[in-house]
C-alpha positions as a Markdown table, in Angstrom:
| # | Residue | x | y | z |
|---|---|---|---|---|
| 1 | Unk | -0.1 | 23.7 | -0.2 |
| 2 | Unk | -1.1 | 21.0 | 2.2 |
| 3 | Unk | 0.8 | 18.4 | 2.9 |
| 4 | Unk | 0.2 | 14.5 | 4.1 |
| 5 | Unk | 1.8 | 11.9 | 5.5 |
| 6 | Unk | 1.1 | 7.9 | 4.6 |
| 7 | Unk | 1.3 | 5.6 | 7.6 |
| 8 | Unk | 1.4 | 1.8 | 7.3 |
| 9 | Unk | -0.6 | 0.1 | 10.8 |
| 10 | Unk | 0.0 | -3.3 | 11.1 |
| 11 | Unk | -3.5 | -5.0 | 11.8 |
| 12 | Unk | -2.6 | -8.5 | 12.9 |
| 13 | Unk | -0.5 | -11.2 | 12.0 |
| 14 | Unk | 0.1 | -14.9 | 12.3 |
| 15 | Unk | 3.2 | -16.5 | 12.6 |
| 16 | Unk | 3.1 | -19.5 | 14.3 |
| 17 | Unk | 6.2 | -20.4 | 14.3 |
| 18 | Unk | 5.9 | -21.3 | 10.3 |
| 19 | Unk | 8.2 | -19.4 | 7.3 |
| 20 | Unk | 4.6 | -18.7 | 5.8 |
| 21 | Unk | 3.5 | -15.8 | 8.0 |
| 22 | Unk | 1.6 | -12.7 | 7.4 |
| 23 | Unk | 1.2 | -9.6 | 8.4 |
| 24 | Unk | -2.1 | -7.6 | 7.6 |
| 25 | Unk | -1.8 | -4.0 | 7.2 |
| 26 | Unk | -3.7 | -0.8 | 6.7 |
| 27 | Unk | -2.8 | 2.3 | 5.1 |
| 28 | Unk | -4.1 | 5.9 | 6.0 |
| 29 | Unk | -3.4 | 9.0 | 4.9 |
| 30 | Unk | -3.7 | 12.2 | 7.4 |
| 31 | Unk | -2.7 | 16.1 | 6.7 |
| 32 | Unk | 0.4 | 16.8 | 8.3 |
| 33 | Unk | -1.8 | 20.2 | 9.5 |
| 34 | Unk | -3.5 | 17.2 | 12.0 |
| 35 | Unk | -1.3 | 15.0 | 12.5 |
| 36 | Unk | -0.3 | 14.6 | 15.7 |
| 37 | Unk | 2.1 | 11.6 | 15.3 |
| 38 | Unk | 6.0 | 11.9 | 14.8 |
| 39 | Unk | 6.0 | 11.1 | 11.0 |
| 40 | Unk | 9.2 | 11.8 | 10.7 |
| 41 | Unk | 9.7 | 8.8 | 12.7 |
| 42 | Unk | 6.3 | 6.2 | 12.2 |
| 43 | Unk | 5.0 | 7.9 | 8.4 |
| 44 | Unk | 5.8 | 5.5 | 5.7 |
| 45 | Unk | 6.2 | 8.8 | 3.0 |
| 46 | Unk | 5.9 | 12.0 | 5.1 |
| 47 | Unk | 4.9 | 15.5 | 3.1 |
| 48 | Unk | 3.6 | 14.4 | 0.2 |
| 49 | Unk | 1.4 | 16.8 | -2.0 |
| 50 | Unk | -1.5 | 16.5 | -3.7 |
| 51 | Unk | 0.7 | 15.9 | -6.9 |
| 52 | Unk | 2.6 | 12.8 | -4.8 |
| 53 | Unk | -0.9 | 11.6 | -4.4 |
| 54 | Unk | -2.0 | 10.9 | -7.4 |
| 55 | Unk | 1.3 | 9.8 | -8.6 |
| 56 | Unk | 1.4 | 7.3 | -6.1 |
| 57 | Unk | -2.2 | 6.5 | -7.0 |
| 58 | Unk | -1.6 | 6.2 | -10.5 |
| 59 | Unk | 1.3 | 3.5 | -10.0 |
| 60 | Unk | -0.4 | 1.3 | -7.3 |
| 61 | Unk | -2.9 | 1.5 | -10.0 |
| 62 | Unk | -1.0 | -0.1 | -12.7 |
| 63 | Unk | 0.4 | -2.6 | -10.2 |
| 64 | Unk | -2.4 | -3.9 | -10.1 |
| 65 | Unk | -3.8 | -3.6 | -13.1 |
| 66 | Unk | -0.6 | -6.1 | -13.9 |
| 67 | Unk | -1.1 | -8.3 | -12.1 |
| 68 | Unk | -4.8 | -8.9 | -12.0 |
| 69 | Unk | -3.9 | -9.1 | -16.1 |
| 70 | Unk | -1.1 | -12.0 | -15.5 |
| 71 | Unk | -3.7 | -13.6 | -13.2 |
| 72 | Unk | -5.9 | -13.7 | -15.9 |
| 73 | Unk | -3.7 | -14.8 | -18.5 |
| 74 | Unk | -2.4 | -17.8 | -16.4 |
| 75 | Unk | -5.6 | -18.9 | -15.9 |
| 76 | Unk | -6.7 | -19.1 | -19.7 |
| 77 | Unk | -3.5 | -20.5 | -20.5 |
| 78 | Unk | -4.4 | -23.5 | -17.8 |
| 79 | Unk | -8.1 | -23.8 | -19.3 |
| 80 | Unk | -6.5 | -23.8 | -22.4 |
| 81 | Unk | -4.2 | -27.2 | -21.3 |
């Protein structure tokens, strides 16, 4: 069964010298068959299944599912002040 490794690139960032930085980030999935990287070393999660996959899928899922539901209950609560 193929496996695949998750990297995490950072995109940019902005510091500025202030405590509210940021750093933007993308993630990208690649077979391990073609990876030519060391992701023992750079991969986020390294040899993940299909299986992993969707697990991983299914809980960033109800992350934000959570949170986009507290989002919208704060806000109703503050129309409802």
């Amino acid at each position: 069964m193929e496996t695949f490794n998750l990297y995490m690139d950072e995109l940019s960032s902005d510091l500025n010298g202030g405590a509210e930085g940021f750093v933007d980030v993308q993630f990208r999935i690649v077979p391990a068959s073609a990876d030519d990287g060391d992701p023992e070393q750079d991969a986020v999660l390294a040899g993940l299944d299909i299986f992993d996959l969707i697990d991983l899928r299914d809980e960033l899922q109800g992350v934000i599912d959570a949170l986009a539901t507290a989002g919208f209950a704060s806000t109703e609560a503050e129309l409802d002040a």
